[in-house]
C-alpha positions as CSV (number, residue, x, y, z in Angstrom):
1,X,123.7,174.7,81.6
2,X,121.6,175.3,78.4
3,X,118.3,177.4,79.3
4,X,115.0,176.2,77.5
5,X,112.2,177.2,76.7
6,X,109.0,174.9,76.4
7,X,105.4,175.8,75.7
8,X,102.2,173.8,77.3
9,X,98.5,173.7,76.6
10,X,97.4,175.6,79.8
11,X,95.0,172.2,80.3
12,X,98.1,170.2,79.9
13,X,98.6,168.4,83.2
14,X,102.2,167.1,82.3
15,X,103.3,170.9,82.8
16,X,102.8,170.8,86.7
17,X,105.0,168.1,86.5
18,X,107.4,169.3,84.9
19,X,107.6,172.4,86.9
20,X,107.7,170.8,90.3
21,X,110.2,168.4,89.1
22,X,112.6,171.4,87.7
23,X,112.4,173.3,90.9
24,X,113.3,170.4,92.7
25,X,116.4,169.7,91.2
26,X,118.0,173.3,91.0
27,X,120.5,174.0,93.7
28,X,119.0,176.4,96.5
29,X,121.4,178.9,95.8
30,X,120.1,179.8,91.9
31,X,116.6,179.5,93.5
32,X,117.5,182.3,95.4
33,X,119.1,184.0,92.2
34,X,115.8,183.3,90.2
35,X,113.6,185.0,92.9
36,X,116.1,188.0,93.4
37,X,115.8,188.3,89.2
38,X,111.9,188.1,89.4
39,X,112.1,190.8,92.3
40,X,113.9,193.2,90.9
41,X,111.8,192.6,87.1
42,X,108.5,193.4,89.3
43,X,110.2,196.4,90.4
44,X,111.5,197.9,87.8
45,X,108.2,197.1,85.1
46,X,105.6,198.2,87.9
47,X,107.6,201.2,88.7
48,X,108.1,200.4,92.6
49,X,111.6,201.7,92.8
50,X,110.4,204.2,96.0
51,X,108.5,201.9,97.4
52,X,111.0,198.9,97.5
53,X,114.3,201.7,99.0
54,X,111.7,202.8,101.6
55,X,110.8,198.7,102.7
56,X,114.4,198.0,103.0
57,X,115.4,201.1,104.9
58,X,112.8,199.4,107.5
59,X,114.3,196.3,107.2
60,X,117.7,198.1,108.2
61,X,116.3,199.0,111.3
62,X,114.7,195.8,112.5
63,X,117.4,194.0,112.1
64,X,119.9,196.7,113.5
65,X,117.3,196.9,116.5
66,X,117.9,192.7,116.9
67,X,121.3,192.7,116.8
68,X,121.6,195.2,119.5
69,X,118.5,193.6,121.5
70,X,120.7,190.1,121.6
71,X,123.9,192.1,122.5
């Protein structure tokens, strides 16, 4: 698939539609790729690097705490 790129008049109502309509018909699975690209672009331009390894060694223990609470 061919990525492109498309420029609106911010008062453009057409764009919303457009939008809505493209995010509907991707498959789950690259929405999830999208958001994981968008994550990791946030992280990396606003410098978060610390702060994002320190969230997800707290995630790491929530979930480790869950699976032994439903053992």
């Amino acid at each position: 698939m061919k990525n492109k790129i498309m420029i609106y008049d911010i008062n453009d109502p057409k764009q919303y539609e457009d939008e809505i309509n493209y995010w509907k018909d991707i498959h789950p699975e690259e929405k999830l790729s999208i958001l994981q690209d968008l994550r990791e672009q946030y992280i990396y331009l606003f410098n978060k690097k610390k702060l994002y390894d320190e969230s997800r060694k707290g995630l790491r223990r929530v979930y480790k705490f869950s699976k032994l609470s439903q053992s």
